[in-house]
N, C-alpha and C positions, 0 to 999 in steps of 0.2 A: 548736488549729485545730478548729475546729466542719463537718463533717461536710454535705454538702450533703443535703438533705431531698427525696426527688423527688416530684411531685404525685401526687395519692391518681388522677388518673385516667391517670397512667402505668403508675401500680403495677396498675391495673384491668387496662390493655390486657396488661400481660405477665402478668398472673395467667390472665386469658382467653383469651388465647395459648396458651398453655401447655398450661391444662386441654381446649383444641380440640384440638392435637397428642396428648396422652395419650389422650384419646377417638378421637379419628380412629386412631392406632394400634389400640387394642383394636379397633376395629371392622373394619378390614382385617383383623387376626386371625383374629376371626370368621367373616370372610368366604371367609378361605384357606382356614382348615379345614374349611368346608361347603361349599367347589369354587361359590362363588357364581357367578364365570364360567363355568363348567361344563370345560374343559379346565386339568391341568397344567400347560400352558405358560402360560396363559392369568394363572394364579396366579400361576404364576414372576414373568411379566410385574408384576404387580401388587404381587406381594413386594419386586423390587425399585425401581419406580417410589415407592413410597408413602413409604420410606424415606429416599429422597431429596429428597422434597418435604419431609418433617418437616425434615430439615438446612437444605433452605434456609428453611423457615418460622423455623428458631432461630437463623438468621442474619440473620431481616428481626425477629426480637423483641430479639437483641441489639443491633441498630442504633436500632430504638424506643428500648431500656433507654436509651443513650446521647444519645437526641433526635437521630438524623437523622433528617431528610426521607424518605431510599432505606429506612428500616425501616420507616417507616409507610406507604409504597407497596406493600412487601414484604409486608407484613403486612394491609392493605384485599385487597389481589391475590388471596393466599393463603388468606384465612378466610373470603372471597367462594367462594373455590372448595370449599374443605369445607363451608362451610353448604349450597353447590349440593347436595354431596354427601346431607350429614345433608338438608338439605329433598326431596331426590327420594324419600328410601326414606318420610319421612313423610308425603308425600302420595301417594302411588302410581307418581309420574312414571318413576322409575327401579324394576326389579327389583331385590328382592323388597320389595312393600311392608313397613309398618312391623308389621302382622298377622302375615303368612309368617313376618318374621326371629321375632316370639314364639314362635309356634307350633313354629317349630326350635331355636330355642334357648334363651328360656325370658326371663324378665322381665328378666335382667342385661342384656342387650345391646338390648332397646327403651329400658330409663334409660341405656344409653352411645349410643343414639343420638340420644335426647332431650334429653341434658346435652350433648354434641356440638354440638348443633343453636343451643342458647341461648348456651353459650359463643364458637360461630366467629359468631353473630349480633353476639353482646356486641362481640367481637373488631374487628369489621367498624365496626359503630359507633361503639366508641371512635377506630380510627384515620380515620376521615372527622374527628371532632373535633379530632383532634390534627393531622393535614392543614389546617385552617380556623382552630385557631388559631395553627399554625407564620406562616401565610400576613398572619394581622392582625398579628401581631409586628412582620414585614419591612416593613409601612408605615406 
């Protein structure tokens, strides 16, 4: 039995996936430990929200991995929201711009927000395609 091969742009979406989650983590990191909100709780808040959104992002790429529909909703949803994220701090929209974060903490964390930015875009992108061509399949 021959082994099903999956398309080179599914493998994209969950490669991009992925590497937007790893980035989006380091960046919350980042962010906790230089009190980016400015209070404690505020972190707290943040530590645990971020975490849970990773979980269910690996549960909208495992539904992708598999070709459903609810994964690549899951996953447009979800890497629309971290590229929100990744594009506020690089255009100024959201504190601290993408300046400040260098200035604090050093060229690592502007390329994890700039690699962030290109992969939850990638991400986003790919699953509108895969949305569009789920949808020409069905008729």
């Amino acid at each position: 039995m021959y082994p099903v091969q999956k398309p080179a742009w599914l493998i994209a979406l969950v490669v991009a996936s992925l590497v937007s989650i790893l980035f989006g983590l380091i960046h919350v990191s980042d962010a906790i430990v230089r009190l980016e909100i400015g209070s404690i709780s505020g972190e707290t808040l943040d530590a645990t929200i971020n975490p849970l959104f990773a979980v269910v992002y690996l549960g909208g790429v495992a539904a992708s991995w598999n070709q459903k529909r609810i994964g690549y909703v899951l996953v447009l949803i979800l890497s629309s929201l971290s590229n929100w994220g990744f594009l506020g701090h690089t255009t100024g929209l959201t504190p601290p711009s993408l300046v400040e974060i260098g200035r604090e903490t050093g060229v690592l964390f502007v390329f994890v927000v700039l690699a962030g930015e290109v992969a939850s875009l990638s991400a986003v992108t790919l699953s509108i395609y895969a949305l569009g061509k789920r949808r020409l399949k069905l008729q």
